[in-house]
Phi, psi and omega in degrees: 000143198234125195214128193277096127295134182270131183230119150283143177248066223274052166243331156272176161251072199229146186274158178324140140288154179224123206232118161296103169252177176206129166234121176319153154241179196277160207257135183300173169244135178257136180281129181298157156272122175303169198286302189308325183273357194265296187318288161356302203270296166003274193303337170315309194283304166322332182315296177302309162300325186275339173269348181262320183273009145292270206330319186289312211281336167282327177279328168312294172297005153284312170276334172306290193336269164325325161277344169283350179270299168293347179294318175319302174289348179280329193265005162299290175315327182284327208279320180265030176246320177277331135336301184314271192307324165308334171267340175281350198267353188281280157302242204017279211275336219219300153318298193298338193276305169309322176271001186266313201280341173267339169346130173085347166244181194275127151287103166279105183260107153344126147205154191285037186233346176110174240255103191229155201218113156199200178303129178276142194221336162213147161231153180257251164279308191224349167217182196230135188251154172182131209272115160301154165267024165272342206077032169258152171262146193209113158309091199223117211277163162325319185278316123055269206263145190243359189174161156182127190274000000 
């Protein structure tokens, strides 16, 4: 509410002021929610808050479940997979150790491309060098070889 006064000044000859007052109004009073309904409203909402984070924590564990089920069939399958390379690295490991014991001497190898016979002269990881008596050197990987005298 806005209430005008007008003030005359008769010592001057200056025109009337004119002064703005604002007298608050009254403020209604409002009744507060007691503290016992706030505490109330309160626990509800943990209630709610507290049941929707059971329900995320039963389904993550629902999915933990399940990924723990594929981790299983994974390290299975690694597991018959590291068998597999262990027994081929194994013949492997068992030529080369038979053909390094051979080094230097004269050699016949088998292979279904036929037949080579010179000096062993290296063997590397995966294959075997051997010096012809033409002098080409021939290079004859592991997997390769079907015999060798």
């Amino acid at each position: 509410m806005i209430v005008t006064l007008k003030v005359e000044d008769k010592t001057d000859s200056c025109p009337p002021k004119k002064f703005k007052i604002k007298i608050p109004k009254k403020r209604k009073k409002r009744r507060g929610i007691s503290l016992l309904e706030r505490f109330k409203r309160l626990r509800r909402q943990v209630a709610r808050i507290s049941r929707f984070l059971q329900r995320r924590l039963n389904a993550l564990g629902e999915v933990l479940i399940g990924l723990q089920g594929v981790t299983n069939a994974l390290r299975n399958d690694v597991n018959v997979l590291q068998a597999e390379v262990r027994e081929l690295t194994e013949e492997e490991d068992a030529l080369r150790s038979l053909l390094q014991a051979r080094i230097g001497t004269v050699i016949t190898i088998n292979t279904d491309a036929g037949t080579i016979t010179g000096t062993l002269t290296a063997v590397g990881e995966d294959f075997a060098q051997i010096l012809e008596a033409s002098g080409a050197i021939v290079l004859v990987r592991f997997e390769s070889i079907n015999s060798f005298i």
